[in-house]
C-alpha positions in Angstrom: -29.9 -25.6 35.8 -27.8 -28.7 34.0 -24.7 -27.6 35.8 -26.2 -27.9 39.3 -27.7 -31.4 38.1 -24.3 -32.5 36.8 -22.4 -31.3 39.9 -25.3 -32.8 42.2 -24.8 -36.3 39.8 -20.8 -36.3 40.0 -21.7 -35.5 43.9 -24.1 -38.5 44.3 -21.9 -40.7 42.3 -19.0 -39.9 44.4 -20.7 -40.6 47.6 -22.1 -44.4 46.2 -18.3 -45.2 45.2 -17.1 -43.9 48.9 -20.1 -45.8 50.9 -19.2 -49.0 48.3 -15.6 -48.7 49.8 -16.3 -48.2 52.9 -18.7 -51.6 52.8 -17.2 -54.2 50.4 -14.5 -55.6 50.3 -12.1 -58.2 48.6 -11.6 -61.6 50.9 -9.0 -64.5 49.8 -11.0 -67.8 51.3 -8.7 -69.7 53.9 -9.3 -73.0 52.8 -9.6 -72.8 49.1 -7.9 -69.7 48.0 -10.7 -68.0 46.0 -11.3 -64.7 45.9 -15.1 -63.1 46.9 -16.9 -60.1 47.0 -17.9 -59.6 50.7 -20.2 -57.1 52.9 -17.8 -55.8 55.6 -19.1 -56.3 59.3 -17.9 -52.5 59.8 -17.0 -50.0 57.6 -13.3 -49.6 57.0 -11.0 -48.1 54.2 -9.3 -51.9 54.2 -10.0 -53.3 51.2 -8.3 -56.6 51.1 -8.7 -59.6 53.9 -7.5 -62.9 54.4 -6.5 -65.4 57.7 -2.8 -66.0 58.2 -3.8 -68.9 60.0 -5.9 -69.7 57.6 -6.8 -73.5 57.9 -3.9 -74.5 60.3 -3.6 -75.5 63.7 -1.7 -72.8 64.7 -2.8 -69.8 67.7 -3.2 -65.9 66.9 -0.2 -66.4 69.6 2.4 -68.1 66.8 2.3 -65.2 64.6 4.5 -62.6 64.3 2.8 -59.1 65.6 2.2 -57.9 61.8 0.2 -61.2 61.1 -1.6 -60.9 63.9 -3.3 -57.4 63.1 -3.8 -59.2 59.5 -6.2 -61.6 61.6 -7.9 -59.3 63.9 -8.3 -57.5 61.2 -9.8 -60.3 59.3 -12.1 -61.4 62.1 -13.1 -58.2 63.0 -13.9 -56.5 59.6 -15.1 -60.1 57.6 -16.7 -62.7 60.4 -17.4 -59.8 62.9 -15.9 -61.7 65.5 -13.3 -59.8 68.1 
């Protein structure tokens, strides 16, 4: 009887962690530079976000095609825009 309730515990704890990584994440604020706890808009196994544009003038056009994924990525999993 305790080992099925530790196996079922370890099995529920395991599952929290895993649905906790699946909908937080780490986000690097564009204008300030803070780091922040944030709910993800969908679930992803991305854990870190920021905006290469951040605050600048600049289009998703000027970036090279590596930065751009970074801020569809950004928009997508953070402001839930597409």
């Amino acid at each position: 009887m305790k080992r099925t309730l530790k196996i079922t515990a370890t099995l529920a704890l395991f599952a929290v962690l895993v649905v906790a990584w699946l909908c937080l994440g780490i986000v690097k604020d564009p204008e300030f530079a803070e780091y922040a706890v944030c709910m993800k808009a969908h679930p992803t196994f991305k854990v870190y976000f920021y905006s290469p544009l951040g605050m600048s003038d600049k289009v998703l056009a000027d970036l090279p095609p590596d930065l751009q994924a970074e801020e569809r990525a950004y928009r997508w999993y953070v402001l839930g825009e597409m």
